[in-house]
N, C-alpha and C positions, 0 to 999 in steps of 0.2 A: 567625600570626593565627588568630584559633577561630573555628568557623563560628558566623553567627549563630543565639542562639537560635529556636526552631521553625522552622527551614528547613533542609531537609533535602534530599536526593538528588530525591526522587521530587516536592519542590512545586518546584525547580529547572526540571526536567524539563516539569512541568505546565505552569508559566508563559512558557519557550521555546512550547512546541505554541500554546499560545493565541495568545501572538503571531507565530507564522510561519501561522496559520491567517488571521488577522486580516490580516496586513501581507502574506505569502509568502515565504519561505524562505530567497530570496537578500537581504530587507531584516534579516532576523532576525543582528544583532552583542550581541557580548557586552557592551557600553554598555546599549542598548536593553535588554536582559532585566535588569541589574544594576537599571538604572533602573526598571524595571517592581516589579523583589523591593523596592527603597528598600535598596539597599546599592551601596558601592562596586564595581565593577569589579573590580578584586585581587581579592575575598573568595569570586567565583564559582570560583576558581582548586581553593577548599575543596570545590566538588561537582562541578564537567568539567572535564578537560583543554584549556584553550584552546576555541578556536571549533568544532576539526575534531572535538574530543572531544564540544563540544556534539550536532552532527551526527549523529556517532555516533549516538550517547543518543537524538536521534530515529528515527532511521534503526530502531534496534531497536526503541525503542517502538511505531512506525506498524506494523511489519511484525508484532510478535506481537499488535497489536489485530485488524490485518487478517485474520490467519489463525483467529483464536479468531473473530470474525464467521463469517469463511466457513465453516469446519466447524461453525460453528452453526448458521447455514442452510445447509449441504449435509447436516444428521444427518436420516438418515430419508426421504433423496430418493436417488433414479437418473435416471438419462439424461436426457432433454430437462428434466425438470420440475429437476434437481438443476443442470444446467448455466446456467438461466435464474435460478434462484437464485444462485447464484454470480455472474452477472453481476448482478443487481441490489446484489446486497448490497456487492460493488463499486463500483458506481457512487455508490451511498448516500456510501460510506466517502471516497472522492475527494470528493465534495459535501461533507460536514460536516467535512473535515479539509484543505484543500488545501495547505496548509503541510507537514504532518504528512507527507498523503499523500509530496508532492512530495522529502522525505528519503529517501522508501523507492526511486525510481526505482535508485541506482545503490547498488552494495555498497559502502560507505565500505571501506578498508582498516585494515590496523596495518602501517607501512612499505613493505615491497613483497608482504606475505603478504595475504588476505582475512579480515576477524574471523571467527574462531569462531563467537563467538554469534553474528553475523550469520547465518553458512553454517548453522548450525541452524535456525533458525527459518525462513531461507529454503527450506531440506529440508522442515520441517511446512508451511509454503504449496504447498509443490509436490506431497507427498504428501495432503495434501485435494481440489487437483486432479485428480492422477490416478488418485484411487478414483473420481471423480465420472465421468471417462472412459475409467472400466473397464469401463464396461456397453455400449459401443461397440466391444469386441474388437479392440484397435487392438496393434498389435506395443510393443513397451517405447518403440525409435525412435519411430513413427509418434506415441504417446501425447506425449512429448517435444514433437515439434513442435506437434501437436494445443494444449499446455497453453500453450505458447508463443504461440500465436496465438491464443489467449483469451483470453490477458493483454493484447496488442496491441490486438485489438479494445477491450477494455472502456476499456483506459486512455486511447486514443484518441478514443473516441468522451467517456468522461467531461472527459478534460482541455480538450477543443474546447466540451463543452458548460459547465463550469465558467469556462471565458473568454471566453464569448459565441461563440465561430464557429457557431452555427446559427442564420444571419436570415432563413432563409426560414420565412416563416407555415405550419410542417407538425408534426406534434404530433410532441413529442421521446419522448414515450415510444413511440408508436407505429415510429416509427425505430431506437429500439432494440431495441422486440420483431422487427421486421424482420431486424436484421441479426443477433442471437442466431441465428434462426431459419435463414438463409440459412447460419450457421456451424454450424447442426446439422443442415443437409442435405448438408452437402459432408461433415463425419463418414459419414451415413450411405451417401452416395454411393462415400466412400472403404472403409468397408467392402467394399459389392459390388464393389467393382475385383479381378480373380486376383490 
């Protein structure tokens, strides 16, 4: 069977994200998105692989939006001011994408190996990162953990507030600029440690 005319890879793709944005991630089946393009089911076969291939395909998409964001706003920033950028523009990115976002938490696979293209892009998110907390003089290790518990906070704090967990009446942004803050004094505190 041929793919149908003007659909292609990338409005495939498109039209997944919107509805796993819309719906979330684990209602997003290959029915529902057929049904969204106005084509059968079988015909998606012409642009993913099955469901997990769908995934994939998000998975990759969300992750190299997300890193071109943040090395957008970390260009031209250092330390505290680059760090709070990064978490903001994260937090944005979980807000306007929760679908999207929510593919990128874990690294899909290819059988028992990790994608490629995955493990690349994931390399460029992480190297954005750790130029951002290089200006904090942290060992390779230390940096490591450092990037990791950034990610942790922000995704945390963004997924809890994308699902409602914050009922109490206290300003959310003000909470976040707290807890960045309290994560860039223990950087600076772990500097000063022998």
């Amino acid at each position: 069977m041929s793919p149908r005319a003007g659909l292609d890879n990338d409005s495939v793709i498109a039209a997944a994200v919107a509805l796993a944005d819309a719906n979330g991630l684990e209602s997003l089946s290959l029915t529902a998105l057929a049904s969204q393009l106005g084509i059968r089911t079988p015909s998606l076969y012409n642009h993913v692989n099955g469901l997990d291939g769908l995934r994939q395909a998000l998975a990759l998409r969300g992750m190299r939006e997300l890193a071109d964001r943040l090395g957008h706003v970390a260009m031209g920033k250092a330390g505290d001011e680059a760090i709070l950028a990064l978490g903001y523009a994260y937090r944005a990115f979980v807000s306007e994408h929760p679908g999207l976002y929510a593919a990128t938490v874990r690294s899909p696979r290819i059988g028992d190996s990790p994608d490629p293209a995955i493990l690349k892009v994931e390399g460029r998110l992480l190297d954005v990162i750790l130029a951002v907390l290089s200006a904090y003089q942290l060992t390779k290790i230390d940096a490591l953990h450092a990037a990791r518990a950034l990610r942790s906070l922000v995704h945390g704090f963004a997924t809890l507030e994308s699902s409602g967990g914050f009922g109490i009446a206290l300003d959310i942004d003000e909470s976040f600029r707290y807890m960045v803050a309290v994560f860039i004094e223990g950087l600076r505190h772990h500097q000063r440690l022998p």
